[in-house]
Predicted model as a PDB file, atoms N, CA, C, CB and O in Angstrom, pLDDT in the B-factor column:
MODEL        1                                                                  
ATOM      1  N   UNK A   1    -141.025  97.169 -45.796  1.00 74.00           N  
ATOM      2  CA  UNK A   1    -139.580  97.199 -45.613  1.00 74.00           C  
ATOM      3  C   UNK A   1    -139.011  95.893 -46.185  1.00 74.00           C  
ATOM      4  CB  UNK A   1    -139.197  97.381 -44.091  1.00 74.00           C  
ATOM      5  O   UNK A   1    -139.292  94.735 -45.874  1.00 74.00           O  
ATOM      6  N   UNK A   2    -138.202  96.327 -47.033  1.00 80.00           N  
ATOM      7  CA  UNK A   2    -137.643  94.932 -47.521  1.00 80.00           C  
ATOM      8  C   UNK A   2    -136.383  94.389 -46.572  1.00 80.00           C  
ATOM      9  CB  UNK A   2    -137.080  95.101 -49.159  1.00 80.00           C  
ATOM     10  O   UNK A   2    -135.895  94.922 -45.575  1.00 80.00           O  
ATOM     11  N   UNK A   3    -135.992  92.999 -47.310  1.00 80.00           N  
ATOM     12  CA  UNK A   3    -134.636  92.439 -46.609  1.00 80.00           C  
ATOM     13  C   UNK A   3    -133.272  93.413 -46.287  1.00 80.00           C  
ATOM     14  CB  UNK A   3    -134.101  91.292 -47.600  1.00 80.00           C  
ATOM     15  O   UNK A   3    -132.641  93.710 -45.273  1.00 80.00           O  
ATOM     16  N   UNK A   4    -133.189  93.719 -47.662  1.00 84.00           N  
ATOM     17  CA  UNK A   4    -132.240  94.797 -47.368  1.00 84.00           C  
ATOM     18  C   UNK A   4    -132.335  95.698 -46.108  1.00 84.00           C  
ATOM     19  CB  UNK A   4    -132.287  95.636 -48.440  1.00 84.00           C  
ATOM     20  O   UNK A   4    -131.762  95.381 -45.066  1.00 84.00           O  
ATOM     21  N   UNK A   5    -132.867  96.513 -46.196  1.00 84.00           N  
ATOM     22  CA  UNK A   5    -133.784  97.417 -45.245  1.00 84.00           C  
ATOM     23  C   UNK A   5    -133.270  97.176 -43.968  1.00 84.00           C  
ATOM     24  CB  UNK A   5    -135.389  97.093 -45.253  1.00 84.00           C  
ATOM     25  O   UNK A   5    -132.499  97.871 -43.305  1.00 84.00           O  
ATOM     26  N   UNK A   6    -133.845  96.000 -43.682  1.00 82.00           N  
ATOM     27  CA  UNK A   6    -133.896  95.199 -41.740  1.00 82.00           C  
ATOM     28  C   UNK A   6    -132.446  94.509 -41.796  1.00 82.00           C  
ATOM     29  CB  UNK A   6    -135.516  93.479 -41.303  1.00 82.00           C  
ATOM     30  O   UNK A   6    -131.797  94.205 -40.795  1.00 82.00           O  
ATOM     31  N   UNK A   7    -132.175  94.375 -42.691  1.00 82.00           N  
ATOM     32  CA  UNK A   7    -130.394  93.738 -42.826  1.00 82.00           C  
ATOM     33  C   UNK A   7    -129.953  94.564 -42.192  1.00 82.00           C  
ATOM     34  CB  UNK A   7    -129.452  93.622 -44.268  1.00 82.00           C  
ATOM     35  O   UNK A   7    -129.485  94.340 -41.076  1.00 82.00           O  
ATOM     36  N   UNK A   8    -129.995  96.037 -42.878  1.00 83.00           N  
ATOM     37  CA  UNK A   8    -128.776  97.245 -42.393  1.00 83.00           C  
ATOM     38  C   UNK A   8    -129.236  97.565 -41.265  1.00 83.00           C  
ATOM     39  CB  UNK A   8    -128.539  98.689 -43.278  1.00 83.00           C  
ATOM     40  O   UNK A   8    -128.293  97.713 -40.488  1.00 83.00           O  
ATOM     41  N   UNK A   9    -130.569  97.814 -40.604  1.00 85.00           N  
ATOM     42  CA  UNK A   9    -130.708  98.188 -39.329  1.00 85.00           C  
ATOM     43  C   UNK A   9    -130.559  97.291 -38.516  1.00 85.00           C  
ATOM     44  CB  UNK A   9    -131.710  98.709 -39.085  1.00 85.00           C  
ATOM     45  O   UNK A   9    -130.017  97.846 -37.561  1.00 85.00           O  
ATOM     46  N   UNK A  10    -130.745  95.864 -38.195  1.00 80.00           N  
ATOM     47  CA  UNK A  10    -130.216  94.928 -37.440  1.00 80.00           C  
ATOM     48  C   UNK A  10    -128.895  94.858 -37.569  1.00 80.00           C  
ATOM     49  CB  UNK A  10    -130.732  93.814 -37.641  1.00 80.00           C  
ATOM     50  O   UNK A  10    -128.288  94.525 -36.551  1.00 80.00           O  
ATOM     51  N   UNK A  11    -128.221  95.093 -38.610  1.00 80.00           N  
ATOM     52  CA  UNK A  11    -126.680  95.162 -38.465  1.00 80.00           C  
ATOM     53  C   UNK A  11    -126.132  96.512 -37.432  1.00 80.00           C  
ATOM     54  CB  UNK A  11    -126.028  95.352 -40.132  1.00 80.00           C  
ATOM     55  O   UNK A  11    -125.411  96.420 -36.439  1.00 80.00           O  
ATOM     56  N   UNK A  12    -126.604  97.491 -37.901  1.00 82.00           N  
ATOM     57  CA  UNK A  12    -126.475  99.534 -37.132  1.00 82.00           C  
ATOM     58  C   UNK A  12    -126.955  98.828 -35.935  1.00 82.00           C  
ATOM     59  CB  UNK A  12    -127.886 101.381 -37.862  1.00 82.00           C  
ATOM     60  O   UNK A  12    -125.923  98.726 -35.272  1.00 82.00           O  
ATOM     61  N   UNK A  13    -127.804  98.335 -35.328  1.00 81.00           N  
ATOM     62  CA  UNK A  13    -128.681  97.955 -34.047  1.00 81.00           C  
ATOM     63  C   UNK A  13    -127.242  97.248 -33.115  1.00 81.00           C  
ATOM     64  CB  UNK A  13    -130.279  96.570 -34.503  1.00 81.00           C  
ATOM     65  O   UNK A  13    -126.664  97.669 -32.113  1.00 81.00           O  
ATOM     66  N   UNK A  14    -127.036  96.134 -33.884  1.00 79.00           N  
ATOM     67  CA  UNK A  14    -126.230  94.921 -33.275  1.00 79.00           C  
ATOM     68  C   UNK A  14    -124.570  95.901 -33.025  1.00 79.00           C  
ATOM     69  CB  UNK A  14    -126.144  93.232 -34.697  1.00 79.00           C  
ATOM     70  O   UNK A  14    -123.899  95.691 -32.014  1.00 79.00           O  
ATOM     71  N   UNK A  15    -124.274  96.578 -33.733  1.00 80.00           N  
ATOM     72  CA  UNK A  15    -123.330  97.448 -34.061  1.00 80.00           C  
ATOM     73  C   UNK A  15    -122.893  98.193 -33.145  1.00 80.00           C  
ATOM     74  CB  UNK A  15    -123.636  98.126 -34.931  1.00 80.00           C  
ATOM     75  O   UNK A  15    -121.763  98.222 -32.659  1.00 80.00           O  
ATOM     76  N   UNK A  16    -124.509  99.289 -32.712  1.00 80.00           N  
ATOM     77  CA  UNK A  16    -124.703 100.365 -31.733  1.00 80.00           C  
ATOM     78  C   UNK A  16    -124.503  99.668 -29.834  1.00 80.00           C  
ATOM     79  CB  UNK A  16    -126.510 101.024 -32.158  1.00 80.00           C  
ATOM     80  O   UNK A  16    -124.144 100.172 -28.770  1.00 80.00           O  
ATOM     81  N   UNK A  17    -125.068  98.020 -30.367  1.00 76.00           N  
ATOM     82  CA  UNK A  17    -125.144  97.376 -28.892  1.00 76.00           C  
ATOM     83  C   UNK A  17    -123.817  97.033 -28.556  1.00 76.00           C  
ATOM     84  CB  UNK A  17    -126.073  96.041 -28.748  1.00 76.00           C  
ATOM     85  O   UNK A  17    -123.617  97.043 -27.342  1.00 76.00           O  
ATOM     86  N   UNK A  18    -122.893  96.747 -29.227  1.00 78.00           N  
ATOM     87  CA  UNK A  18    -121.445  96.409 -28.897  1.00 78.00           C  
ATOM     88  C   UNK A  18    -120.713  97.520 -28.512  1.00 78.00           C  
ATOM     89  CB  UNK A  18    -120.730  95.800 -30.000  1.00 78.00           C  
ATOM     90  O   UNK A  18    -120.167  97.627 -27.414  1.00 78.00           O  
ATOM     91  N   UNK A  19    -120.682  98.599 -29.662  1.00 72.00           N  
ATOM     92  CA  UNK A  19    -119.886  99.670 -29.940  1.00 72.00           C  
ATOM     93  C   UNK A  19    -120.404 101.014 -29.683  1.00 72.00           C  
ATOM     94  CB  UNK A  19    -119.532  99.586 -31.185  1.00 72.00           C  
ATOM     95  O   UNK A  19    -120.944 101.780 -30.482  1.00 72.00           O  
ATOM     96  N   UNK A  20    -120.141 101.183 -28.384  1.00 78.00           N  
ATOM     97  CA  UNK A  20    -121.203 102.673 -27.893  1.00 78.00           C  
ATOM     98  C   UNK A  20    -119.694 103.404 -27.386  1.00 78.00           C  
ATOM     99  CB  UNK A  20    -122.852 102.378 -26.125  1.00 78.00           C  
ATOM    100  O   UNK A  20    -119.009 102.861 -26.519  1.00 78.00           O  
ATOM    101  N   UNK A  21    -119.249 104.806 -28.101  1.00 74.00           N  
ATOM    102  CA  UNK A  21    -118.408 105.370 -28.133  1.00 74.00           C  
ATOM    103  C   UNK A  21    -117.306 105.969 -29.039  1.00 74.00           C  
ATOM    104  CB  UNK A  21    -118.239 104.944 -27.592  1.00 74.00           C  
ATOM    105  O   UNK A  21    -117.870 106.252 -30.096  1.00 74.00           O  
ATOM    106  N   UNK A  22    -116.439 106.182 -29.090  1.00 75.00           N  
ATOM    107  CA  UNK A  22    -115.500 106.590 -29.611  1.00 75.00           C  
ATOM    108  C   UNK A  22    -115.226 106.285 -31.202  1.00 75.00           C  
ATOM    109  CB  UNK A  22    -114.644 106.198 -28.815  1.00 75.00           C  
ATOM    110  O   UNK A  22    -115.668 105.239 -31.678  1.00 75.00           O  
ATOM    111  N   UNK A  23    -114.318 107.429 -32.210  1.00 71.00           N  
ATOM    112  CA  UNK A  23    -114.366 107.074 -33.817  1.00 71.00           C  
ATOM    113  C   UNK A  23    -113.989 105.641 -34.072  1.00 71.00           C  
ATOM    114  CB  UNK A  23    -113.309 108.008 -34.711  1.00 71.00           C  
ATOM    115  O   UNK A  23    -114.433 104.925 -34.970  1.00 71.00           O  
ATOM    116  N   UNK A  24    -113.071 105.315 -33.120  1.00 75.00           N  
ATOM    117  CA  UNK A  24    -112.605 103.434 -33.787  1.00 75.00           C  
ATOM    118  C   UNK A  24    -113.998 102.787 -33.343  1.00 75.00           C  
ATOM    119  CB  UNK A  24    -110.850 102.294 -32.703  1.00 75.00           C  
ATOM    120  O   UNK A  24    -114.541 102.287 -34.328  1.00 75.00           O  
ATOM    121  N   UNK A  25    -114.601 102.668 -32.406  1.00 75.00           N  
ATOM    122  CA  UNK A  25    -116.035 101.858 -32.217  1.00 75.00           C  
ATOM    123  C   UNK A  25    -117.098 102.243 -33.421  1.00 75.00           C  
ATOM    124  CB  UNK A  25    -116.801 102.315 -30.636  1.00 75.00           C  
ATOM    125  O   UNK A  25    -117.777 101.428 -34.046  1.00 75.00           O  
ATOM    126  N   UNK A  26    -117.083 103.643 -33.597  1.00 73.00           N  
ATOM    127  CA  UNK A  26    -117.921 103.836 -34.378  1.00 73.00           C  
ATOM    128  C   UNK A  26    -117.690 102.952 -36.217  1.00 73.00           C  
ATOM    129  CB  UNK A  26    -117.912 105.427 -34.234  1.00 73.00           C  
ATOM    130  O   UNK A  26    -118.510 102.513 -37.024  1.00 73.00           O  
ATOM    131  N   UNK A  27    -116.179 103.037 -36.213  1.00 78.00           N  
ATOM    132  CA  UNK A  27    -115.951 101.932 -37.510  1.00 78.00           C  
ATOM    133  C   UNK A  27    -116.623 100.467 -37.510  1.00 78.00           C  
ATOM    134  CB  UNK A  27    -114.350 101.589 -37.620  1.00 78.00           C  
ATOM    135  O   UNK A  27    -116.980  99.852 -38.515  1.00 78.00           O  
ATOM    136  N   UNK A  28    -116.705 100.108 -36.391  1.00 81.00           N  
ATOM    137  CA  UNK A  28    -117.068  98.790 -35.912  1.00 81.00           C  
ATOM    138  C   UNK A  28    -118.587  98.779 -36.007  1.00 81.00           C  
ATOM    139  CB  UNK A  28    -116.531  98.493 -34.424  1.00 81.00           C  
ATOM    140  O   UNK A  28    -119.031  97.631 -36.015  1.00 81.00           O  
ATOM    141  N   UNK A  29    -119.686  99.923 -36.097  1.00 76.00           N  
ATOM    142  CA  UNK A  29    -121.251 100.055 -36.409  1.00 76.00           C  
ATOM    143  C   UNK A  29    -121.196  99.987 -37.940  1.00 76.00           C  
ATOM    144  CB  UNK A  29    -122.040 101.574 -35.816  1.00 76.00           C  
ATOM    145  O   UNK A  29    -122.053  99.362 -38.564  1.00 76.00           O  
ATOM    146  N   UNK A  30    -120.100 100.684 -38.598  1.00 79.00           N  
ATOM    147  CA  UNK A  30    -120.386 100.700 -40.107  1.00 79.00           C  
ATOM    148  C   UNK A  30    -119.714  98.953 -40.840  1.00 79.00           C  
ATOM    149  CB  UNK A  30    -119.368 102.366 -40.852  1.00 79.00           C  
ATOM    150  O   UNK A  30    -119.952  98.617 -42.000  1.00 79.00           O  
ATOM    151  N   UNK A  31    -119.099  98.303 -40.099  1.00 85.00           N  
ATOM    152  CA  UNK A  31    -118.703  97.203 -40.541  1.00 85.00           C  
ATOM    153  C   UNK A  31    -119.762  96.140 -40.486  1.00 85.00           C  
ATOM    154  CB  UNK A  31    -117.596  96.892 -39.898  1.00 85.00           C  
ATOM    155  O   UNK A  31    -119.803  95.319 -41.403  1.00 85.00           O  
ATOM    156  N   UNK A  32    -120.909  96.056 -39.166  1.00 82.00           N  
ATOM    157  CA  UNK A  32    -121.749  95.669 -38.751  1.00 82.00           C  
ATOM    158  C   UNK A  32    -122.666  95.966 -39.926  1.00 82.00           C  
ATOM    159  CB  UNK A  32    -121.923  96.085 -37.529  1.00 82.00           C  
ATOM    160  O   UNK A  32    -122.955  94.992 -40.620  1.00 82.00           O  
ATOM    161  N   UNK A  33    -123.131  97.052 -40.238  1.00 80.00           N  
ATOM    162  CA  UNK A  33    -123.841  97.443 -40.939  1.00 80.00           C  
ATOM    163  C   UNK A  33    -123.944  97.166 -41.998  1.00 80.00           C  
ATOM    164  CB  UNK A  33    -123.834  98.212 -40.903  1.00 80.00           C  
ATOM    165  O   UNK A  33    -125.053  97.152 -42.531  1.00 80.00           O  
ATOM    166  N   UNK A  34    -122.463  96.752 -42.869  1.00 85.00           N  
ATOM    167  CA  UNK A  34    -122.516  96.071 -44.237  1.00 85.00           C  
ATOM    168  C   UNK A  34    -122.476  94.540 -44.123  1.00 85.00           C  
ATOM    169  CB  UNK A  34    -121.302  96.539 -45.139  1.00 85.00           C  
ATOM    170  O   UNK A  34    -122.796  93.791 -45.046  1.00 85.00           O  
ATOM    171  N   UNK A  35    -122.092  94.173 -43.012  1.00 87.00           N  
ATOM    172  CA  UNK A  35    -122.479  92.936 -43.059  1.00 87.00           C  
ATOM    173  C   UNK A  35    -124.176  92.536 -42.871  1.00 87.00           C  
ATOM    174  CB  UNK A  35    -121.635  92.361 -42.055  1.00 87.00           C  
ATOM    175  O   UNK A  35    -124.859  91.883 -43.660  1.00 87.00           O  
ATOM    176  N   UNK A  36    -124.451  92.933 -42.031  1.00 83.00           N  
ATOM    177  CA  UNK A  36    -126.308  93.055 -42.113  1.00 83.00           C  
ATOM    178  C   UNK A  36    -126.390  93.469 -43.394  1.00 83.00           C  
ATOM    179  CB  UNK A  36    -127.247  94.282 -41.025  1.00 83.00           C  
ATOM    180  O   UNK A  36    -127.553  93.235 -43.726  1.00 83.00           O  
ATOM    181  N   UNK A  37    -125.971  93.821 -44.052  1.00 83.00           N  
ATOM    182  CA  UNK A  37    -126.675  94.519 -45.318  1.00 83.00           C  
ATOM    183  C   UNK A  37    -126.419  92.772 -46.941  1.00 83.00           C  
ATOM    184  CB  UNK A  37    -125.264  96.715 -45.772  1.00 83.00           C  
ATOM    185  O   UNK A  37    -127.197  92.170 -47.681  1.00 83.00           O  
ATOM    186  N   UNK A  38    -124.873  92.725 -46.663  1.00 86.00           N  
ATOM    187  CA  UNK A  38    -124.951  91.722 -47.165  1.00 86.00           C  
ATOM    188  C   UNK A  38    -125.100  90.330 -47.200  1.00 86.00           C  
ATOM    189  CB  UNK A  38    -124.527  91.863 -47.408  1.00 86.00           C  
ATOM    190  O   UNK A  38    -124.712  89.492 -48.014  1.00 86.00           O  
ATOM    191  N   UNK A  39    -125.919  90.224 -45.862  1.00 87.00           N  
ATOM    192  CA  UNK A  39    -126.385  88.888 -45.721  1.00 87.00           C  
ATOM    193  C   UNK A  39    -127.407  88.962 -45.910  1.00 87.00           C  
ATOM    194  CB  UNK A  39    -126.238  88.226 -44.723  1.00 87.00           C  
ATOM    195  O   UNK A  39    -127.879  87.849 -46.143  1.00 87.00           O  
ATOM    196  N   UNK A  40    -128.416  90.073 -45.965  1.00 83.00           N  
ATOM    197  CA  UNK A  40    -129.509  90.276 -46.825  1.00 83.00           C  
ATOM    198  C   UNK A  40    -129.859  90.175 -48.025  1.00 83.00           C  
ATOM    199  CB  UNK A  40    -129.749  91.035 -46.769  1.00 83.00           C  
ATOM    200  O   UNK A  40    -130.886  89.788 -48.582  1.00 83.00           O  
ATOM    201  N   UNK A  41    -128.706  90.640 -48.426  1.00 85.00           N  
ATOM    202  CA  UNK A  41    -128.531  90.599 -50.117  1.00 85.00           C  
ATOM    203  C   UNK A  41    -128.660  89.096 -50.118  1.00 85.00           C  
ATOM    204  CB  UNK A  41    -126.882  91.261 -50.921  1.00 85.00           C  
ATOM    205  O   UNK A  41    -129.814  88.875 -50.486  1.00 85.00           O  
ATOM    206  N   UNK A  42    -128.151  88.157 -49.927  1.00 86.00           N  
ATOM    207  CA  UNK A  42    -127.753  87.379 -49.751  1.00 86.00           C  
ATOM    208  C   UNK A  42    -129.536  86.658 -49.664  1.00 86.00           C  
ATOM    209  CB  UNK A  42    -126.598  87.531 -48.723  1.00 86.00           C  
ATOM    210  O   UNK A  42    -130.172  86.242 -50.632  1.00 86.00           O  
ATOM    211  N   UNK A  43    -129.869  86.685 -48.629  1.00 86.00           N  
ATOM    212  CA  UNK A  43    -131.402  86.086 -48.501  1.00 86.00           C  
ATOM    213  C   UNK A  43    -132.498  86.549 -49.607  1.00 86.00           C  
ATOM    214  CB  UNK A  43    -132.032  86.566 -47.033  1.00 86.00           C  
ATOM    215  O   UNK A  43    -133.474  85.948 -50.054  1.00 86.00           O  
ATOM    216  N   UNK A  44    -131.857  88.135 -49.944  1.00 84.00           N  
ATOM    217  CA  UNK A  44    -132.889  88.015 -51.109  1.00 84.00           C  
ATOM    218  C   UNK A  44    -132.886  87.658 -52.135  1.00 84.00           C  
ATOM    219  CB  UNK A  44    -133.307  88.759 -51.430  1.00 84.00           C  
ATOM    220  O   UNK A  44    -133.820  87.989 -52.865  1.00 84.00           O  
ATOM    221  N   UNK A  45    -131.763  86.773 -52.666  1.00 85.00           N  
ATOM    222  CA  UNK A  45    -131.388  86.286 -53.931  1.00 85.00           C  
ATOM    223  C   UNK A  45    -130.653  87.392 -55.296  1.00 85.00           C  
ATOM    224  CB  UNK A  45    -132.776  85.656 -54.363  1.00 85.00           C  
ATOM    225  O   UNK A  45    -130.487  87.226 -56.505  1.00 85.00           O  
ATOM    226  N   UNK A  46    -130.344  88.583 -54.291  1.00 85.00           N  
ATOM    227  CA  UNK A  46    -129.775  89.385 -55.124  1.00 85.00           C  
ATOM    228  C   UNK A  46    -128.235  89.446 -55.329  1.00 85.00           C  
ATOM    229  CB  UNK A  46    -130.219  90.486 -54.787  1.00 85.00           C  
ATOM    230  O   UNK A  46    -127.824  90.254 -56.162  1.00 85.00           O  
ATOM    231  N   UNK A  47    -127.230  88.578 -54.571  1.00 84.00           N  
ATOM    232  CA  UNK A  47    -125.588  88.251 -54.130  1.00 84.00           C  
ATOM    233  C   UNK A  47    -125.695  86.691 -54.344  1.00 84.00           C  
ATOM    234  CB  UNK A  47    -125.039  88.732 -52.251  1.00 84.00           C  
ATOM    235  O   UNK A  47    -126.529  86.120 -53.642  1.00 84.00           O  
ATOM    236  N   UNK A  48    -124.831  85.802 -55.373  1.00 84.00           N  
ATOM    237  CA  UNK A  48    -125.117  84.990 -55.674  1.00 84.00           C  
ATOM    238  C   UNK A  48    -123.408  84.131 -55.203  1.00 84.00           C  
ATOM    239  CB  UNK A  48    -125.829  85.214 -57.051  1.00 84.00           C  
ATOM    240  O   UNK A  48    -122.491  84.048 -56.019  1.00 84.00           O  
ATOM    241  N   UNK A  49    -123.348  83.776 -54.264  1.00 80.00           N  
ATOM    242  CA  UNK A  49    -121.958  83.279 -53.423  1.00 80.00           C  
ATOM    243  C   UNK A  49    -121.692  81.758 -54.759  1.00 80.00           C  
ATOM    244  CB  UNK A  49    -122.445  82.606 -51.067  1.00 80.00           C  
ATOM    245  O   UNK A  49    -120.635  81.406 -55.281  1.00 80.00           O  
ATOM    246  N   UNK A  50    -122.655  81.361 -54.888  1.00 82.00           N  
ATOM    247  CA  UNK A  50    -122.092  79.292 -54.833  1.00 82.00           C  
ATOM    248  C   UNK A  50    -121.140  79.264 -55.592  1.00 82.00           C  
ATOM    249  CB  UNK A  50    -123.204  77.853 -55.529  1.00 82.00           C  
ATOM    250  O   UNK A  50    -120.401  78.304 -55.372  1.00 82.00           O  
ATOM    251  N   UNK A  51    -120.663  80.262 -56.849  1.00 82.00           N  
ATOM    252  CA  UNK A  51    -119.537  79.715 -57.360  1.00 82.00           C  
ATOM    253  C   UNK A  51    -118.153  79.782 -56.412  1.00 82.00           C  
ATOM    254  CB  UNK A  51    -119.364  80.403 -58.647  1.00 82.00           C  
ATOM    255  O   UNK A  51    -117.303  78.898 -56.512  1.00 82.00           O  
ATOM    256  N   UNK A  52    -117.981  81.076 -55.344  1.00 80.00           N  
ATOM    257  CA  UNK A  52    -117.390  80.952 -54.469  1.00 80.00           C  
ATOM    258  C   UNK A  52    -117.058  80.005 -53.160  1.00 80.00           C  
ATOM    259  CB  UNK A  52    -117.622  81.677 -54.377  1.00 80.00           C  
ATOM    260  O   UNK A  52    -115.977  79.630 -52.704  1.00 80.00           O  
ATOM    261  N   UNK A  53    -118.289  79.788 -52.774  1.00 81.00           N  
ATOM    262  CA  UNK A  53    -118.531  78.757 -52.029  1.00 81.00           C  
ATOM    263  C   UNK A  53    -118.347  76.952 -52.090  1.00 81.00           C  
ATOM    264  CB  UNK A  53    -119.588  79.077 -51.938  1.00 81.00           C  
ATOM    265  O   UNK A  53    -118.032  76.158 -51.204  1.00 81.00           O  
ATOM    266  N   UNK A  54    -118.588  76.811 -53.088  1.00 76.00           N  
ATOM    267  CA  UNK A  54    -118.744  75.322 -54.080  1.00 76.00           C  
ATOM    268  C   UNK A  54    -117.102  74.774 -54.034  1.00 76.00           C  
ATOM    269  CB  UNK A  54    -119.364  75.717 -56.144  1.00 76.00           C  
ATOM    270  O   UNK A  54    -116.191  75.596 -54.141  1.00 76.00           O  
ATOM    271  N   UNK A  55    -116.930  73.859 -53.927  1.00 67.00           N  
ATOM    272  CA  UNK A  55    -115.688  73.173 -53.953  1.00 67.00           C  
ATOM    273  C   UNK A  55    -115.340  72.558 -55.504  1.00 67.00           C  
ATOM    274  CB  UNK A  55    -115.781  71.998 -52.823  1.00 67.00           C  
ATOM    275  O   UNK A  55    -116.260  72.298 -56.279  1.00 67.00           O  
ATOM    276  N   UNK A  56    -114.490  72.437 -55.722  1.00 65.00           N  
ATOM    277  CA  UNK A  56    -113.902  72.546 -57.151  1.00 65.00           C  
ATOM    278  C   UNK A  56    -114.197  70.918 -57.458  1.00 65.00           C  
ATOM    279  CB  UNK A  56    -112.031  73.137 -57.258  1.00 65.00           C  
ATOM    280  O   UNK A  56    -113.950  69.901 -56.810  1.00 65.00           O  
ATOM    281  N   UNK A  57    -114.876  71.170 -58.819  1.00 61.00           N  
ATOM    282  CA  UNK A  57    -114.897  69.806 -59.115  1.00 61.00           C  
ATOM    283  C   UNK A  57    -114.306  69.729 -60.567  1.00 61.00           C  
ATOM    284  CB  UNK A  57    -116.370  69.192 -58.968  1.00 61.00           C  
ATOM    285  O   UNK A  57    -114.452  70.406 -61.585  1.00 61.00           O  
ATOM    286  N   UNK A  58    -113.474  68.458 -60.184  1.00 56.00           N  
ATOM    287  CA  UNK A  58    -112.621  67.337 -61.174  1.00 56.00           C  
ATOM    288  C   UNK A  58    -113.912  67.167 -62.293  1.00 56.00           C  
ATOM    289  CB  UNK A  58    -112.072  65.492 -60.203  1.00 56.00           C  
ATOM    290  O   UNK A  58    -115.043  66.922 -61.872  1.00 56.00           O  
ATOM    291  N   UNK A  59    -113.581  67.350 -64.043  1.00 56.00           N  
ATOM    292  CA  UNK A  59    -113.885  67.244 -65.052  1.00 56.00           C  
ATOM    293  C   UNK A  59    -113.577  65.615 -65.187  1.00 56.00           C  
ATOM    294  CB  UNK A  59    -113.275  68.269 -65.861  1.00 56.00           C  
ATOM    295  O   UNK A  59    -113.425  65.418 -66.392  1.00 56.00           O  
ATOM    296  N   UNK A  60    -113.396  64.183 -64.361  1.00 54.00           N  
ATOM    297  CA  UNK A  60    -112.538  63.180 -65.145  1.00 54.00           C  
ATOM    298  C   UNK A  60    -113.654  62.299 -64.985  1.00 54.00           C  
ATOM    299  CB  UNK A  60    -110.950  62.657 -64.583  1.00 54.00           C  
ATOM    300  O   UNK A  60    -113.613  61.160 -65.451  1.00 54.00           O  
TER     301      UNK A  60                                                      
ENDMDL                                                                          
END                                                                             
């Protein structure tokens, strides 16, 4: 099982433990879920943030 993989089910997991019920909760498992998913991405070196992240640097 890769990163990805355990991303999205620890996200669905963490998701299911908050949000047990109704269609608006259930939005709240699939939001969970892409976030587990892309912080995986993220660990596996496949989502590459730093140009976002990085603070702007002066050329002088």
């Amino acid at each position: 099982m890769n990163r990805s993989t355990l991303g999205t089910l620890v996200g669905l997991a963490l998701g299911f433990a908050l949000a047990f019920g109704d269609f608006g909760q259930m939005l709240i498992v699939a939001l969970f879920a892409v976030v587990g998913f892309v912080v995986a991405k993220i660990l596996d070196g496949d989502l590459d943030l730093s140009q976002y992240v990085s603070g702007r640097r002066s050329s002088q």
